[in-house]
N, C-alpha and C positions, 0 to 999 in steps of 0.2 A: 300184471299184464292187463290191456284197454281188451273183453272181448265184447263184438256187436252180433249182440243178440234180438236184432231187429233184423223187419223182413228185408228185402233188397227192393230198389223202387222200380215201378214198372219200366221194362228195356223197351217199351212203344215210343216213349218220350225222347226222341232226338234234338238237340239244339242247333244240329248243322241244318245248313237250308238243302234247297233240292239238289241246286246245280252242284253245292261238295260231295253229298250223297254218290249222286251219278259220276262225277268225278273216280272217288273213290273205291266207286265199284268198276272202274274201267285201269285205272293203277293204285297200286298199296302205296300210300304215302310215302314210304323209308326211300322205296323205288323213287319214286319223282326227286322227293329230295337228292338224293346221289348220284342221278342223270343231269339235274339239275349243275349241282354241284363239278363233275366232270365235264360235260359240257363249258364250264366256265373257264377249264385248263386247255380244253380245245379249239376253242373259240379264241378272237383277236380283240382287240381298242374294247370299245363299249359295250360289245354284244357280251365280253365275256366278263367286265362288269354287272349288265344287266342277268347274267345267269347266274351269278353268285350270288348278286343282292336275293335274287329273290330266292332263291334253295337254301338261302338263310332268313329272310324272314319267314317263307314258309315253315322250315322247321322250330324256324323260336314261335308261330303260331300255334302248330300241332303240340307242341310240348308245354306249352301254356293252357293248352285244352284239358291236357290231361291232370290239372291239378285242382283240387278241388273247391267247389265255389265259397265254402262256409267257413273252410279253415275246418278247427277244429271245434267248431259249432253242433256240426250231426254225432260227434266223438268217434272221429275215425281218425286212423293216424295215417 
């Protein structure tokens, strides 16, 4: 078994800018995405296109966030 016996890096260093920050302390992402998402079954013509597209690209973004940037570079699995 890979164990990391390294410190963990400082949690001050954020890579989102301000406005997702503030964002995200006003709704929890999973929430946006899934209002996002329903809204799309709600909604009619293009609005409920444009509600889908983006509750899917927003969620293929946030889940592209969370993979990590080196691969298996820092040796973490």
């Amino acid at each position: 078994m890979l164990v990391d016996s390294r410190e963990e890096p400082p949690s001050g260093d954020t890579r989102e800018p301000w406005y997702i920050t503030a964002l995200a302390s006003m709704f929890p992402w999973p929430a946006l995405i899934t209002w996002l998402l329903v809204a799309s079954q709600v909604l009619d013509g293009w609005w409920s296109v444009l509600a889908l597209w983006a509750g899917v690209m927003l969620g293929s973004w946030r889940l592209l966030r969370k993979l990590p940037d080196g691969g298996m570079r820092d040796y973490r699995q």
